[in-house]
C-alpha positions in Angstrom: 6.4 -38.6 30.3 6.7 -38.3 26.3 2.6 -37.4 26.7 3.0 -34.9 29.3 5.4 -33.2 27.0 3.3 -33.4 23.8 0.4 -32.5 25.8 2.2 -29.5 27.2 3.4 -28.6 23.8 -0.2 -28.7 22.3 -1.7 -26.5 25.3 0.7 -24.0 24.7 0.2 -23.9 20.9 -3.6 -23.3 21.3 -3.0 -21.2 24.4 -0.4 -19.1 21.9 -3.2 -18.7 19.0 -6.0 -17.5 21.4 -4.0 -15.1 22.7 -2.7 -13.6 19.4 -6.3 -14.3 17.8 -7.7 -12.3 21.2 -4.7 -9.2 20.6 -5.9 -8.8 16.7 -9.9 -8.8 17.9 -8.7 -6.0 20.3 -6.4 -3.9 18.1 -9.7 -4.1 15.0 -11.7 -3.2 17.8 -10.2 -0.1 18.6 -8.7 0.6 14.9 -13.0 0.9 14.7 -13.1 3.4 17.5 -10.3 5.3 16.0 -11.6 5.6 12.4 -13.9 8.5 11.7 -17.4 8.8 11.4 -18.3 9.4 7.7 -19.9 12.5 7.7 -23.4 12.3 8.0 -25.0 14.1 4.5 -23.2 14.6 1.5 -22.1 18.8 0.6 -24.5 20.3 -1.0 -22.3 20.8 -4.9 -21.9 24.5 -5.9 -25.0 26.2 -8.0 -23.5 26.6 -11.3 -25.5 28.0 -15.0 -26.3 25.3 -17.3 -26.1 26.6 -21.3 -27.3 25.1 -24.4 -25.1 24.6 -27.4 -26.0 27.0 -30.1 -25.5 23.8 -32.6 -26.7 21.0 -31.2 -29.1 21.7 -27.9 -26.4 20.1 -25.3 -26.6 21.6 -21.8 -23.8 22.0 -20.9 -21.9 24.0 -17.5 -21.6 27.7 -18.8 -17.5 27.0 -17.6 -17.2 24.2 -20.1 -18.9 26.1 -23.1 -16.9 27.9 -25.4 -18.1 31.2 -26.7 -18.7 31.8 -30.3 -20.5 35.3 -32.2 -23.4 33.5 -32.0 -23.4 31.9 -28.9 -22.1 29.3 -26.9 -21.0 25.7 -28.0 -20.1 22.2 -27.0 -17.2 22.3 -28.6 -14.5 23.8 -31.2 -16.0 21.4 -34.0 -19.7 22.9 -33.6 -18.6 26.4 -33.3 -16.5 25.9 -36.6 -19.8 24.1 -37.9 -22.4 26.7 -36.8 -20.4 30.1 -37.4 -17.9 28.6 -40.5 
């Protein structure tokens, strides 16, 4: 009778873990179906006017530059440098 009892108790324990490991396959499973397809190209990025430093040659986006007398720069260091 102690065998019966130990045998019950293992049948249920692996009975128990296929049926939780069974639960988490289905809950990934539809975790998958709920996640959303990345998008299928990336955006094209915005067109923007690339500048050359007046000082050193850098291109540089025409936002980023800074604008001097004699043109545009990289930064406040070269525009100090070029235009003293």
């Amino acid at each position: 009778m102690k065998y019966l009892l130990v045998l019950g108790v293992v049948l249920f324990a692996i009975w128990l873990w296929r049926h939780n490991r069974e639960k988490e396959a289905r809950d990934a499973a539809a975790a998958r179906q709920q996640r959303p397809s990345p998008p299928s190209a990336d955006p094209v990025p915005a067109v923007t006017d690339m500048v050359a430093c007046s000082h050193c040659g850098l291109h540089l986006p025409r936002h980023e530059a800074l604008a001097g007398h004699a043109g545009l720069y990289c930064s406040a260091a070269h525009r100090l440098a070029q235009e003293g």
